[in-house]
MARVEX-581244 format. One line per 5 residues: their letters; for each residue x, y, z of C-alpha. Coordinates in steps of 0.05 Angstrom, whole numbers. Each point is the difference from the previous one (the first is absolute). Layout:
BEGIN
a> X Y Z; ...;
//
This chain:
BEGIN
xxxxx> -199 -458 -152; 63 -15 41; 42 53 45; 59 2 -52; -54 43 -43;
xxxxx> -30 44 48; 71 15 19; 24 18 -65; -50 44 -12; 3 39 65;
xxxxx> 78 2 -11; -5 22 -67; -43 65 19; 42 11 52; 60 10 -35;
xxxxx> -40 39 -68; -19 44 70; 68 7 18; 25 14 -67; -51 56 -26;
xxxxx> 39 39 67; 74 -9 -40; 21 -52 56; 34 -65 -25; 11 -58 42;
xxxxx> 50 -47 -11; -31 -60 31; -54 5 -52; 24 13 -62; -24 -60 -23;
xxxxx> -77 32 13; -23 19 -79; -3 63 -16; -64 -11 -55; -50 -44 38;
xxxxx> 10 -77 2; -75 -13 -19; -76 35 -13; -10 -12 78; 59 43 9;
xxxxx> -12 56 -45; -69 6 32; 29 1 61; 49 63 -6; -60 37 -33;
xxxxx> -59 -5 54; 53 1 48; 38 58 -22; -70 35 -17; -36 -16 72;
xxxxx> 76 38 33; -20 46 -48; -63 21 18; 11 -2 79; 60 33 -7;
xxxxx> -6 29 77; -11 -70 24; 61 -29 -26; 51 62 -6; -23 10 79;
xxxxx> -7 -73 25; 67 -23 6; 29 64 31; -53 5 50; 7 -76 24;
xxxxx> 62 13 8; 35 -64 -24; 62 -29 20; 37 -72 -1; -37 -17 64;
xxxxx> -73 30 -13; -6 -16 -63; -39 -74 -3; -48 27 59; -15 59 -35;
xxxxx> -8 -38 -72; -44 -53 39; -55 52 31; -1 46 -66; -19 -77 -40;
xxxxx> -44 -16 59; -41 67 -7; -1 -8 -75; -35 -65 6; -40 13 51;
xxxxx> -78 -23 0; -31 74 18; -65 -40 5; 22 -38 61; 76 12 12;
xxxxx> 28 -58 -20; 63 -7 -43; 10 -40 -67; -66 -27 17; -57 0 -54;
xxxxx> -16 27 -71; -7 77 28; 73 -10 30; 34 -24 -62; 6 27 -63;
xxxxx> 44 4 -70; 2 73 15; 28 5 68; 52 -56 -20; 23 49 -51;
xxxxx> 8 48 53; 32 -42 53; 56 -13 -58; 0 67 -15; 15 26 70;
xxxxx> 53 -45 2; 31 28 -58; -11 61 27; 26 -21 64; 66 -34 -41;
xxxxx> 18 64 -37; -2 46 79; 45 -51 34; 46 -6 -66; -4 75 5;
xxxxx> 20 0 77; 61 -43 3; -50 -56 16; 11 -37 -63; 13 -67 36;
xxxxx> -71 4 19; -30 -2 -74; 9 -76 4; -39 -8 62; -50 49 -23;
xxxxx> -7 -48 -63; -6 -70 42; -51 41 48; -39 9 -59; 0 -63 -23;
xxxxx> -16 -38 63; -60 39 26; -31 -9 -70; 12 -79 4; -13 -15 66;
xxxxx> -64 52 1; -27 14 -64; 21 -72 -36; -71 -26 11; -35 59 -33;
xxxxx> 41 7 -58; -3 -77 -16; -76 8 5; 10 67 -49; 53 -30 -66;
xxxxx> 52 22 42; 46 46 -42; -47 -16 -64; -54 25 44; 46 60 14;
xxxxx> 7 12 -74; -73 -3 -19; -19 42 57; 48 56 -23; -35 -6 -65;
xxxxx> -63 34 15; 30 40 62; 65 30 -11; 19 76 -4; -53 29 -24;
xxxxx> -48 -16 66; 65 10 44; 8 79 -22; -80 17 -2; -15 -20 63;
xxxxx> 69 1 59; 14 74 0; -73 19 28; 2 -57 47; 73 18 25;
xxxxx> -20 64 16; -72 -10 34; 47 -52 46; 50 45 21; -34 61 17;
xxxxx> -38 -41 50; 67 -39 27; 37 81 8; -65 19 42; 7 -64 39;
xxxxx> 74 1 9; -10 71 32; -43 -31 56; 48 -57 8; 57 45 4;
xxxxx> -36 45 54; -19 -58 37; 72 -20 9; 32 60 18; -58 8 58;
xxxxx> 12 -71 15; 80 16 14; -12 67 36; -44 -43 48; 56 -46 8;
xxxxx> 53 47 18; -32 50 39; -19 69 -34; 48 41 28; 67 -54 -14;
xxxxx> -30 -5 -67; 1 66 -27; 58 52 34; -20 58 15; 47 46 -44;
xxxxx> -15 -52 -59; -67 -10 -1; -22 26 -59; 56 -30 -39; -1 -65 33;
xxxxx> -87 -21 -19; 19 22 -68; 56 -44 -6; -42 -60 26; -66 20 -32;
xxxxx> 46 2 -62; 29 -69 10; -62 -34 17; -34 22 -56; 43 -13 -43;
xxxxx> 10 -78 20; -76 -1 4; -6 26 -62; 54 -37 -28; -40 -65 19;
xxxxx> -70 19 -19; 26 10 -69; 27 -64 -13; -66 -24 36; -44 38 -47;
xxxxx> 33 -13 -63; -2 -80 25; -72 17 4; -7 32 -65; 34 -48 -41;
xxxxx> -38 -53 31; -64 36 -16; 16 16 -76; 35 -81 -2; -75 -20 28;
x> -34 35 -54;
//
């Protein structure tokens, strides 16, 4: 397996992405619109069907990460990181548990995902970058495993006896077990931070006394909805890494 292939591939569900959402690109319209090989065809189905089936993970993650030209590769770097993460011991791309055919599919599927937002956004000079992200954390982290696994072969025959079927039985309950937990925990974080900025300012220059009321609503809103916004993405990290581990 070289980088030229992994590239292709990622590029060319990037673009099916970006075209299922009516948006052409000109710099790719040399991207296929039928699949250039099986590998690829398998690719656009358990991606597209792993979006599918965590559709508030991926409808919510970009917009809550807030992207832009300058975030972007940080933000694309921890969401990979946590993806691949060891939950056994913490490590990253370490291991069998942290590696597996089914979170590569969704690490290329959230950058699809992530393609068709910023093409969507006036951020379509990122979908290149988002595509040679992609392609570098899987050779310079993941390389070893997937050598040791038939690389894209092993990819195929994987898919084989673990495709859509599993992916549809079994996300939905997890999802949802993972994010009622992360909204009761984002309320305490969100708490804890507007108590932590009253104590910084001083009670009194915090909240005006003619405003009060309307003033801790408007921060209790805003705080929980960042914390919220995060423990979503955090949860539905955590759920797709449980169903990927199954």
């Amino acid at each position: 397996m070289n980088d030229s292939e992994t590239t292709k591939l990622i590029e060319d569900y990037c673009i099916h992405r970006i075209r299922k959402e009516s948006i052409e690109l000109a710099s790719y319209q040399h991207v296929s619109r039928e699949p250039y090989a099986p590998v690829a065809a398998r690719m656009r189905e358990i991606g597209e069907e792993i979006e599918r089936t965590n559709p508030d993970f991926f409808s919510g993650c970009c917009e809550e990460l807030n992207i832009s030209e300058t975030t972007a590769y940080a933000k694309f770097k921890d969401l990979a990181d946590e993806l691949f993460k060891d939950q056994e011991n913490g490590s990253r791309g370490k291991g069998v548990k942290s590696v597996t055919w089914g979170r590569i599919a969704a690490l290329i599927a959230f950058s699809g995902r992530l393609s068709v937002h910023c093409a969507s956004n006036n951020l379509e000079d990122l979908v290149p970058s988002i595509i040679g992200w992609t392609s570098r954390y899987i050779g310079s982290k993941l390389l070893p495993w997937m050598q040791d696994h038939q690389n894209w072969d092993g990819f195929m025959a994987f898919f084989e006896e673990n495709g859509k079927v599993r992916a549809r039985e079994t996300v939905s309950s997890i999802m949802s077990s993972a994010c009622r937990f992360a909204v009761f925990g984002a309320g305490i974080a969100a708490l804890a931070c507007l108590l932590r900025r009253i104590q910084k300012d001083g009670f009194m220059d915090f909240f005006d006394r003619n405003q009060a009321a309307e003033r801790a609503q408007e921060s209790l809103t805003k705080f929980v909805r960042s914390a919220c916004g995060y423990a979503v993405v955090g949860a539905g990290i955590a759920a797709l890494g449980m169903f990927l581990r199954r």
